[in-house]
Structures are given as structure tokens and as C-alpha cells.
C-alpha positions in Angstrom: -15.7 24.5 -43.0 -18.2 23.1 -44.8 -20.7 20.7 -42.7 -22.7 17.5 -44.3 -25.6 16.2 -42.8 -25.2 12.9 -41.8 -26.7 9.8 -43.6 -29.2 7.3 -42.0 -27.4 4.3 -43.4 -27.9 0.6 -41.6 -24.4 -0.3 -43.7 -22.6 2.6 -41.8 -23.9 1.3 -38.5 -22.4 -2.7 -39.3 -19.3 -0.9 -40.3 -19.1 1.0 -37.3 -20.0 -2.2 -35.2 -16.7 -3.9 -37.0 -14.4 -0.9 -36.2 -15.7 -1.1 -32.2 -14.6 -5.1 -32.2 -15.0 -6.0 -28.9 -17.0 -3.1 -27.9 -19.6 -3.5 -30.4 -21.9 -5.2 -27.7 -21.2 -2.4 -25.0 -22.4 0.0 -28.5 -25.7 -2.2 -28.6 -26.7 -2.0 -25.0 -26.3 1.4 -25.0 -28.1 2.5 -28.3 -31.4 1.8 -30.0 -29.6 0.7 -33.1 -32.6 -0.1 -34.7 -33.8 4.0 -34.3 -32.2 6.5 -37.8 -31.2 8.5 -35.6 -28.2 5.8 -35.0 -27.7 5.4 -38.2 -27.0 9.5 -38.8 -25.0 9.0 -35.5 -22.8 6.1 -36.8 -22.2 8.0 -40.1 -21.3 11.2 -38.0 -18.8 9.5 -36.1 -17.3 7.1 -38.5 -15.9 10.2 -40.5 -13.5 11.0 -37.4 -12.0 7.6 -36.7 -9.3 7.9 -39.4 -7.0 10.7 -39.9 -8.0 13.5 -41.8 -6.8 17.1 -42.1 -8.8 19.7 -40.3 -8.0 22.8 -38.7 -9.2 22.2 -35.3 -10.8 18.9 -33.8 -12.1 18.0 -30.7 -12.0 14.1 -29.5 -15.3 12.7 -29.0 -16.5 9.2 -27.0 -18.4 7.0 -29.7 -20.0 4.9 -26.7 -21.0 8.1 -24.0 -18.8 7.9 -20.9 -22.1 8.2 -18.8 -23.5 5.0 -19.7 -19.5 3.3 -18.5 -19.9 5.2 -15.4 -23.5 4.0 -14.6 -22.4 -0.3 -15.3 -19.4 0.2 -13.0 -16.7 1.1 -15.3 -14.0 3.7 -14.2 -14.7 6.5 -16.8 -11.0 7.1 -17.4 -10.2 3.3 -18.6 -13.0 3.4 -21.6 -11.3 5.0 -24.4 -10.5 8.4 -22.2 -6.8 6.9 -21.7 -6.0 3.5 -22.3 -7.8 2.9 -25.6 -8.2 5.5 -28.7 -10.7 2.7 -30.0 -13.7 4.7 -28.8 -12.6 7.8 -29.8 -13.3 10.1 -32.7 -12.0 13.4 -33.8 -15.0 15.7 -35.1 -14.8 19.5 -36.1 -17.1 21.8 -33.9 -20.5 21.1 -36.0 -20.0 17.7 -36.3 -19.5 17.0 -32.6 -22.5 19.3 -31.8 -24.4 17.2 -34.1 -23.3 14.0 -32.6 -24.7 15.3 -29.4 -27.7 16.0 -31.2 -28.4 12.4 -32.5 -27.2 10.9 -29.1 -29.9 12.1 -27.0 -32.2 10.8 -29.5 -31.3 7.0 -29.3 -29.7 6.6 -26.3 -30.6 3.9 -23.6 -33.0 6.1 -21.6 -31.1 5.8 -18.2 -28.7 8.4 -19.5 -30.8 10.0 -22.3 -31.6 13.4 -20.1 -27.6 13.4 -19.2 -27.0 13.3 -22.8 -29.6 16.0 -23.9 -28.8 17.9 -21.3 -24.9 18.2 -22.7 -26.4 19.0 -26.1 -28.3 21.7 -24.5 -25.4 23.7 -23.0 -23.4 22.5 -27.0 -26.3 24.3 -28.8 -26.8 27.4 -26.8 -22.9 28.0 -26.1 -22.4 27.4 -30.4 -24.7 31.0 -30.7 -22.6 33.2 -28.8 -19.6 34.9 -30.0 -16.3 34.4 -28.7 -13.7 37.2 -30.3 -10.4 35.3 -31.1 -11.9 31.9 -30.7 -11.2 29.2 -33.1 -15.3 28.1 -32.8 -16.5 32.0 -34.0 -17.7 30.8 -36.9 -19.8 32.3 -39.0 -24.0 31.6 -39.3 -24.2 30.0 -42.3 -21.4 27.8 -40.7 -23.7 26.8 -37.4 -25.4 23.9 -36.9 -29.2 24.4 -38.6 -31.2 26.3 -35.5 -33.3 24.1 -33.8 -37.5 24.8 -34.6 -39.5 25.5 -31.3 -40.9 21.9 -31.6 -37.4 20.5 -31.4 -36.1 22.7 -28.6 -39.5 21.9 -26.8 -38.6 17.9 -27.2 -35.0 18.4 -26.2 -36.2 20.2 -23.2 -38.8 17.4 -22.1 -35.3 14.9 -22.0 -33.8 16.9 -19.8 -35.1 15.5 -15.7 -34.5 19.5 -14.6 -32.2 22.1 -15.2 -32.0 24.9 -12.8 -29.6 27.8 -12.6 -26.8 28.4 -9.4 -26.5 31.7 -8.0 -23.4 33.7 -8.9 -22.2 31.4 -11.8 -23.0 31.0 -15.1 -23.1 27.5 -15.7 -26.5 24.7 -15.6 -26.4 22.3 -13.4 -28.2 18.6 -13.3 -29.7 18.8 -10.1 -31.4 16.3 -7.1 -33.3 14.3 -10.1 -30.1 12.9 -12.1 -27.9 12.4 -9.0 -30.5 10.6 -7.0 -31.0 8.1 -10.0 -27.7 7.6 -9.7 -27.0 7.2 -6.0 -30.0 4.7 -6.2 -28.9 2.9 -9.1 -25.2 2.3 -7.2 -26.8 1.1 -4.6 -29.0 -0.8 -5.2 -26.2 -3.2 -7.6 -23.5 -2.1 -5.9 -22.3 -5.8 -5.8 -22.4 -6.4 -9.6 -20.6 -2.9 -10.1 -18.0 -4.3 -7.9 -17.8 -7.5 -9.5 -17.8 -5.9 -13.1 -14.7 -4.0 -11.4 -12.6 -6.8 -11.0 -13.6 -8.9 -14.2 -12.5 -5.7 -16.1 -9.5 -4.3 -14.0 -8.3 -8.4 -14.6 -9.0 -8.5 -18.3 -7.5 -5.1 -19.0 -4.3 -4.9 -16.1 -1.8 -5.6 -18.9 -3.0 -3.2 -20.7 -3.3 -0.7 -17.8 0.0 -1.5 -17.1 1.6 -0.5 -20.1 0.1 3.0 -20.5 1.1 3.9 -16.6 4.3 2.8 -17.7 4.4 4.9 -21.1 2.9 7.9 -19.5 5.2 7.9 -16.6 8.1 8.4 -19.5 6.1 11.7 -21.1 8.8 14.1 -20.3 6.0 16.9 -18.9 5.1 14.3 -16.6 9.1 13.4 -15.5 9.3 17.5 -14.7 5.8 17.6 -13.1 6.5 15.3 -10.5 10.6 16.3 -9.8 9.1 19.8 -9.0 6.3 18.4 -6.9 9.2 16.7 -5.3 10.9 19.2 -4.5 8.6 21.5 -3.4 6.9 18.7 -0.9 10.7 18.6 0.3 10.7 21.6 1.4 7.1 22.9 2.0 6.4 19.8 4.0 9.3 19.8 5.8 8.6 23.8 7.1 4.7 22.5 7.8 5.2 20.2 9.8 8.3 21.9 12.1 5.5 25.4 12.2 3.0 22.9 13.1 5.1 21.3 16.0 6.4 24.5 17.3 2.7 25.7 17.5 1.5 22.8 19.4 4.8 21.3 20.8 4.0 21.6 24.5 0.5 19.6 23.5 2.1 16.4 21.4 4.6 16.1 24.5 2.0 16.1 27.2 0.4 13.3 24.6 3.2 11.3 24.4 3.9 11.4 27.9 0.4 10.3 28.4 0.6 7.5 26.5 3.7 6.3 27.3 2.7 6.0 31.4 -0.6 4.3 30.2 1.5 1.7 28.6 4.7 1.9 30.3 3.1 -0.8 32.7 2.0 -3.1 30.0 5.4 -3.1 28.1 7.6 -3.4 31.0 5.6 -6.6 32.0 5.7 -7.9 28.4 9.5 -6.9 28.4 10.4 -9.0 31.7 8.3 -11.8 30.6 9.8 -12.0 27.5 13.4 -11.5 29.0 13.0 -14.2 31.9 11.5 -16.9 29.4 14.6 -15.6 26.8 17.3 -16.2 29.2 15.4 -19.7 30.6 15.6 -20.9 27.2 19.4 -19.4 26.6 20.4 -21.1 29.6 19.0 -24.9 28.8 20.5 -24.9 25.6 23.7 -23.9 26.5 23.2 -27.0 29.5 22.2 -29.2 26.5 24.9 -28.3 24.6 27.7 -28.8 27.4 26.2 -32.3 28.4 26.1 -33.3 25.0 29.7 -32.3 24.1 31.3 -32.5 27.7 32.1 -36.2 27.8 34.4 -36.0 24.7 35.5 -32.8 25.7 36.9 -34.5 28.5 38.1 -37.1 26.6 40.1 -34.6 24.4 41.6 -32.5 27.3 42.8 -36.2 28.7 44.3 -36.9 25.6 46.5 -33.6 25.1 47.8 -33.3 28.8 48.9 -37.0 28.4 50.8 -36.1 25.5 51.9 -33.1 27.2 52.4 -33.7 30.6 55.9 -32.5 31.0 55.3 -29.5 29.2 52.7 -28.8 31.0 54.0 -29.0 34.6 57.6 -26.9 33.0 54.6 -24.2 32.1 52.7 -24.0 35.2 56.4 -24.5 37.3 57.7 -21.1 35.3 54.4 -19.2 35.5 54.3 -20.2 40.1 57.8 -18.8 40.5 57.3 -15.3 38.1 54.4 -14.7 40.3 54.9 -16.2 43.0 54.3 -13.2 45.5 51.2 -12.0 43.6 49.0 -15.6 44.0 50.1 -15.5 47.8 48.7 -11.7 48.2 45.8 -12.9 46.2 45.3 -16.1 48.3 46.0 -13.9 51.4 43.5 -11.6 50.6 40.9 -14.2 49.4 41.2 -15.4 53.0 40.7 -12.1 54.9 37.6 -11.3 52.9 35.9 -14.6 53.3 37.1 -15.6 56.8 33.9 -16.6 57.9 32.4 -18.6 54.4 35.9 -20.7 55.1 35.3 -21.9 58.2 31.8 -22.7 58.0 33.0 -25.3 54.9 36.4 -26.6 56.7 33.4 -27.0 59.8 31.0 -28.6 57.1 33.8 -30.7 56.0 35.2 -31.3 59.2 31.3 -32.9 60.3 31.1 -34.7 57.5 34.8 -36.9 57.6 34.2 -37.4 61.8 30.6 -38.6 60.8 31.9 -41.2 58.2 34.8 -42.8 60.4 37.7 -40.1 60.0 40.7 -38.5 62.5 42.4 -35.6 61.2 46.0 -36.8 62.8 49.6 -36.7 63.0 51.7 -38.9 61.5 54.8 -39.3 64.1 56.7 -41.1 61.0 56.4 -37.9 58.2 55.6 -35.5 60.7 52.4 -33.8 58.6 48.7 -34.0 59.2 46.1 -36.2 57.8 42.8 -37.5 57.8 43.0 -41.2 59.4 40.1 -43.8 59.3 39.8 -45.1 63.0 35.8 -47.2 62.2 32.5 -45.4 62.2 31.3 -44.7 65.6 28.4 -46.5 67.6 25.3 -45.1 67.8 23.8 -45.4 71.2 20.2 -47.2 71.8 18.5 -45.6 74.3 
């Protein structure tokens, strides 16, 4: 693998502005394109965006996904996933040297994140990994640093400290308060940039949830999570109400008598003004319809009178003995409802002028008008 050192060239810059299209102004904001250092860095990175045959690669952000993260942007929506645009595939040097050149003309809100990824790059490049693709030989390593550049690298980086029991470096309290303050302080224009984006770019989003839900891997991924949340779930959550089953029911109960009251109200309110409003409309509807009802029942029993009387003739004498149990029956049970209407009734003909009579002639009773008695003045 042999490794060229990158060319400060303003020309590779512009052509690298023309690649990034609409990016180009995100590439400005976040670089001091006016610094060599950019230029090497443009030159590094241009040699990745078109295909070329390497052994091994590793993908590498043109613009730094920190400086997305810290205007608002999602990092996984600029060139991580949806786009390849901001993307370039550099061998192991080369993208240790890219590092090198961003953290020296980078915007200076992320220039200590930046040279503090270079940092771990650098020192990890010196050790040797048996069987890894990256144990390359010395002459094949990035130039060491002299003291004087290690010393200015360090003096980028806000503080790196150590955590027990791993091996790793950690940004610590410096970085992550810059950036909790930052947040909040234009959390509304973070917001807004947000939306502008996520409604610029939605097609676009779209279309790659859409092709990466197809990627086979993905299609097997989630049947088996399927599956196994059928199942697993299912066995959680029976364990989990057999363990506190005695405690959900006394809950429930609970609630329900707190509410019982309140429902039950609700439910006989809303029953009483239900059947109110069942009950006019079938009133409307049987005034509105009962005079040509009427008129319609007139007109068939005129057309059928003999028919009709033939029916109801056939239908007395087959049950003949039935109607007079019923009627007899009728009578016994309401004896005394009976005789307070033939007494109503029997008020109410005497008061207007009437005699319930015999007729000597025919032999049968009747009601007779004899004149509407005198009322006495006292």
C-alpha cells in the first residue's frame, strides 16, 4: 500500500465544492477553506469518491458528522444512510490522515472532537494487531508525529481523561457541557432546522426506509424478532400476572367501585334521554303517517268487506270456546278495574241526560236520553 501525501491545491478544493452540490455551503461553514490544510484535506478525500480497487477501505464523512449533530441535523440522515454524497472510501493511512488535516481547519466548535478522534486514530495505528488487515508494516504508517505536533494536537483536545477498568478515552464534562449549552440555548432554531430538513428530504427518506425494509437480512431479522416477541412476550406477561395476580384484581376492583357510581349515572342519563328521544320520533313519525294510514286501511276493508267479515266469521266459530275462556278469565282477574269503569261510565251517561232501560218492544237494554237533570239553587 503505498501512501501519497496530499496536495495543497485551491483547484482540488473548487472541484470538491462541485462534487458536494448542494452541500458545498454546509462544507464552507464548517471549514476554513481558505487554511492548506483544506486544500491537503480536499485532495485526500477527493481520491475516494470514485471507485477504485483497494484491498480494504473504510467509508469516511467528507463534512464531520459532529458539526450535523451540533446545527440540529439527525446524524444518521447526512450521508450515514440516505445519501453516499458525503461519503468517501479511503485506505487505513489515508483516513488517519484525513483526520489529521480535519482537526486543523475545522470550525472550532468541534475542532477538540475532531482532534480528539485523530488522537485515539494515531495511537491505535502503532500497535500491533496479529491477523488484522491494518498490521501494516512501519514504513507503511502514517509519518510519526514530532513532539511539537503531538504537543499542538494535545492543546485541541478540551480534556481527555482515562475510565477505570476500560481501555478506552473518553471526552469528558468540557465537550458535553458545550454541547448541552449549545442545545439549549437554540433549541428552537434546532427544532425549526428539524422540520425544514425532515420536509425537504421526506421523499427521499421515504424511499430508503422503503428499500431497506426489502434487504433480505432485514426481512429475516424482524420475522425472528417476531417470533420470538410472540412467544417470550406472551410467557412475560402471564409469569408477571401470576406473580402479582391477587394485586391487579384488588386494583381493578378498586377502580371499578370508584367509578362504578360515575358510569352508572352517565349510563341512566344517557339511557332515559335515548329512549325520550326514541319515543318522540316514533310519535312524530305515527302522526305524520297515521292519517293516510287510515285512509289506506278504509280503502282495503271497503274493497274487502265481505271477505273480511267470511274471515273473522270462520276464525269466531274455530275458536269459539278459547275467546270465551279468555274473556272469562279476563273478567275474574280484573273484577274490580271493570267495575270501577262500567261505574265511571255509568256517572258519566246519568250526568249528561242518560237511562240505561228496557225496551218493552225488543226486549234488550239500552241507554235512553230522558233531558239533563236540574240543578238545584240553594
Amino acid at each position: 500500500m503505498n501512501f501519497e501525501l496530499p496536495v495543497a491545491s485551491r483547484q482540488r478544493l473548487d472541484d470538491l465544492l462541485v462534487y458536494l452540490g448542494d452541500r458545498a455551503e454546509d462544507f464552507k461553514k464548517c471549514f476554513d477553506v481558505e487554511s492548506e490544510w483544506c486544500w491537503k484535506y480536499a485532495d485526500l478525500v477527493l481520491r475516494g469518491v470514485y471507485a477504485r480497487d483497494m484491498e480494504y477501505g473504510e467509508r469516511h464523512h467528507i463534512i464531520p458528522m459532529a458539526w450535523f449533530s451540533i446545527n440540529g441535523y439527525h446524524g444518521d440522515r447526512w450521508g450515514k444512510k440516505v445519501t453516499t454524497s458525503n461519503l468517501s472510501m479511503l485506505t487505513y493511512i489515508e483516513h488517519i490522515y484525513a483526520h489529521y488535516c480535519l482537526a486543523q481547519c475545522v470550525d472550532e466548535k468541534i475542532q477538540g472532537k475532531l482532534a480528539f478522534a485523530f488522537w485515539c486514530m494515531y495511537n491505535n495505528s502503532r500497535k500491533n494487531y496479529k491477523g488484522d488487515i491494518r498490521n501494516l508494516n512501519e514504513a507503511e504508517l502514517l509519518p510519526h508525529l514530532t513532539v511539537l505536533e503531538e504537543q499542538q494536537i494535545k492543546l485541541l483536545i478540551p480534556r481527555i481523561a482515562k475510565v477505570e477498568g476500560e481501555g478506552r478515552t473518553h471526552l469528558y464534562e468540557d465537550e458535553r457541557k458545550y454541547k448541552h449549552d449549545y442545545h439549549v440555548a437554540n433549541r428552537s432554531s434546532i427544532l425549526a432546522k428539524k422540520k425544514v430538513y425532515a420536509e425537504e428530504h421526506k421523499d427521499e427518506k421515504k424511499e430508503y426506509d422503503r428499500l431497506y425494509s426489502q434487504l433480505p437480512e432485514v426481512k429475516a431479522r424482524r420475522k425472528e424478532r417476531y417470533e420470538l416477541s410472540k412467544t417470550e412476550t406472551a410467557s412475560k406477561r402471564r409469569a408477571k400476572y401470576a406473580e402479582n395476580k391477587d394485586h391487579i384484581n384488588e386494583l381493578r376492583r378498586r377502580r371499578a367501585a370508584l367509578n362504578r357510581d360515575e358510569v352508572n349515572e352517565k349510563h341512566r342519563k344517557y339511557c332515559a334521554s335515548h329512549r325520550e328521544e326514541v319515543n318522540l320520533n316514533a310519535r312524530k313519525s305515527y302522526q305524520a303517517h297515521r292519517e293516510a294510514r287510515l285512509a289506506q286501511d278504509k280503502i282495503y276493508r271497503d274493497a274487502h268487506k265481505e271477505e273480511i267479515q267470511t274471515r273473522n266469521q270462520n276464525y269466531y266459530e274455530n275458536h269459539k270456546d278459547s275467546i270465551h275462556q279468555q274473556q272469562k278469565n279476563y273478567r275474574e282477574k280484573n273484577k274490580d278495574s271493570i267495575h270501577s269503569r262500567r261505574k265511571q261510565h255509568y256517572d258519566e251517561m246519568v250526568a249528561k241526560g242518560y237511562r240505561y232501560l228496557t225496551n218493552h218492544t225488543t226486549g234488550k237494554r239500552g241507554w235512553v236520553f230522558v233531558g239533563i237533570p236540574s240543578t238545584e239553587v240553594a
